[in-house]
N, C-alpha and C positions, 0 to 999 in steps of 0.2 A: 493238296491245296485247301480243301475244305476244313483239316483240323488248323491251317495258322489262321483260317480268318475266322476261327470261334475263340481262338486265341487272342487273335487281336479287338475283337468285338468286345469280349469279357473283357480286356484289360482297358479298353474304351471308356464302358459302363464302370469298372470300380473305380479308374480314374475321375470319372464325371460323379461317382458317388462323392469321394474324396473332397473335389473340391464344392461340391454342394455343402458337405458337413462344417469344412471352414469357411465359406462363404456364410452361413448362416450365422456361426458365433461371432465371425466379425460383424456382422449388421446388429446381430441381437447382443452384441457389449454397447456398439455404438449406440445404439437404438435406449440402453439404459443410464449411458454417460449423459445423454441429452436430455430425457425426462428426470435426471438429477439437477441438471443444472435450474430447468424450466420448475422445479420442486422447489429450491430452493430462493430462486428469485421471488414464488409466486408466497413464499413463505415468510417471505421478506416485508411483504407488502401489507401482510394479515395482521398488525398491530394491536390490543386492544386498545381501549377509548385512554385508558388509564398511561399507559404505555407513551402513547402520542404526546398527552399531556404533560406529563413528566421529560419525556424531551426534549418539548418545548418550554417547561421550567426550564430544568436545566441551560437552554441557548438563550433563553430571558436573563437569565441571571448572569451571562457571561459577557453579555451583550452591555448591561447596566454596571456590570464592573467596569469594562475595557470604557465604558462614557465617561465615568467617575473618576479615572487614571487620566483619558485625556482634558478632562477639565481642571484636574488638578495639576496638572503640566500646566496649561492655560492659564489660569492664576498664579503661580509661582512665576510664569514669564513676564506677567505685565507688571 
């Protein structure tokens, strides 16, 4: 009796090793899938000055076309 319960103790403990080992690379993938994402957002936000400006050139300029189109609709109508 004594050698199946060192038996099944050990087979307990590498089991409970087992799933320690995987439990840990699943948290520690997830755990780097999220400070990717949280990377990239926060990465997002860091613009320089030049960067913003430019842009917002650029949405100025698309902005005073698409006004120029519809005002040139606008005169041709009337």
């Amino acid at each position: 009796m004594g050698l199946m319960f060192r038996v099944r103790v050990s087979s307990f403990f590498a089991g409970a090793a087992a799933a320690s080992v995987a439990g840990f690379f699943f948290f520690y993938k997830d755990y780097k899938l999220a400070q990717d994402a949280i990377f990239r957002q926060v990465r997002g936000t860091h613009l320089s000055l030049e960067d913003r400006y430019e842009h917002l050139d650029k949405r100025l300029t698309a902005l005073e076309k698409q006004n120029e189109a519809e005002t040139a609709i606008a005169v041709e109508a009337s």
